[in-house]
Each structure stands twice: as structure tokens, then as C-alpha cells.
N, C-alpha and C positions, 0 to 999 in steps of 0.2 A: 252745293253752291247756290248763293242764292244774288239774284241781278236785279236791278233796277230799271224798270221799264216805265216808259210814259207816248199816248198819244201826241204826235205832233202833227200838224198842218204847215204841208210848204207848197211850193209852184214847182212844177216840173218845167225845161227849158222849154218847153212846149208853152207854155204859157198856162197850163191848167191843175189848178191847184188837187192835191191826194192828202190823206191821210195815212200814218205807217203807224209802227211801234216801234223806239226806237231805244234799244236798247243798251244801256251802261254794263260792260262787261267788266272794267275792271280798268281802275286812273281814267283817260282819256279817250280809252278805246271805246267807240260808240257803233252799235249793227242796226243799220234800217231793217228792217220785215215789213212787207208788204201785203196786207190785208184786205179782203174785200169789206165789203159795209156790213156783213153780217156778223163778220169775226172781229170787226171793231166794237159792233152792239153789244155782243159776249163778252168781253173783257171788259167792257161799262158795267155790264149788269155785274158782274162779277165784283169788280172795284166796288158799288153801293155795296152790297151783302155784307162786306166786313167791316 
């Protein structure tokens, strides 16, 4: 299987904006994951390489 992921930036009801991954399973169905800032860098660095 293969899924379609991209970083997003939103606001939590908190008022304080995050970063996720947020992924395209399949039609509509969409899954946040929730990243710290290292494992966002990683998957940056990874996206330039190809």
C-alpha cells in the first residue's frame, strides 16, 4: 500500500499552532500523526533526497 502524506500546520483549540503529518488513506479518509520537531526534520530531509 502505498498513502499520501504531507506536513500540515493548524491551531489547536488552545490557541497554539502544531505541526502533524497528515495522512491520505484512501478517498476522504484523512489520519493526523503527531510528530515532534525532529521527526518532522526527518521526513523534510528525506522528501529533498528524492
Amino acid at each position: 500500500m502505498t498513502f499520501k502524506g504531507e506536513i500540515v500546520e493548524r491551531v489547536s483549540k488552545n490557541g497554539k499552532p502544531y505541526k502533524a503529518l497528515e495522512l491520505t488513506l484512501y478517498g476522504n479518509v484523512k489520519k493526523l500523526v503527531f510528530l515532534n520537531d525532529a521527526e518532522i526534520e526527518l521526513l523534510k530531509m528525506n522528501n529533498i533526497s528524492k
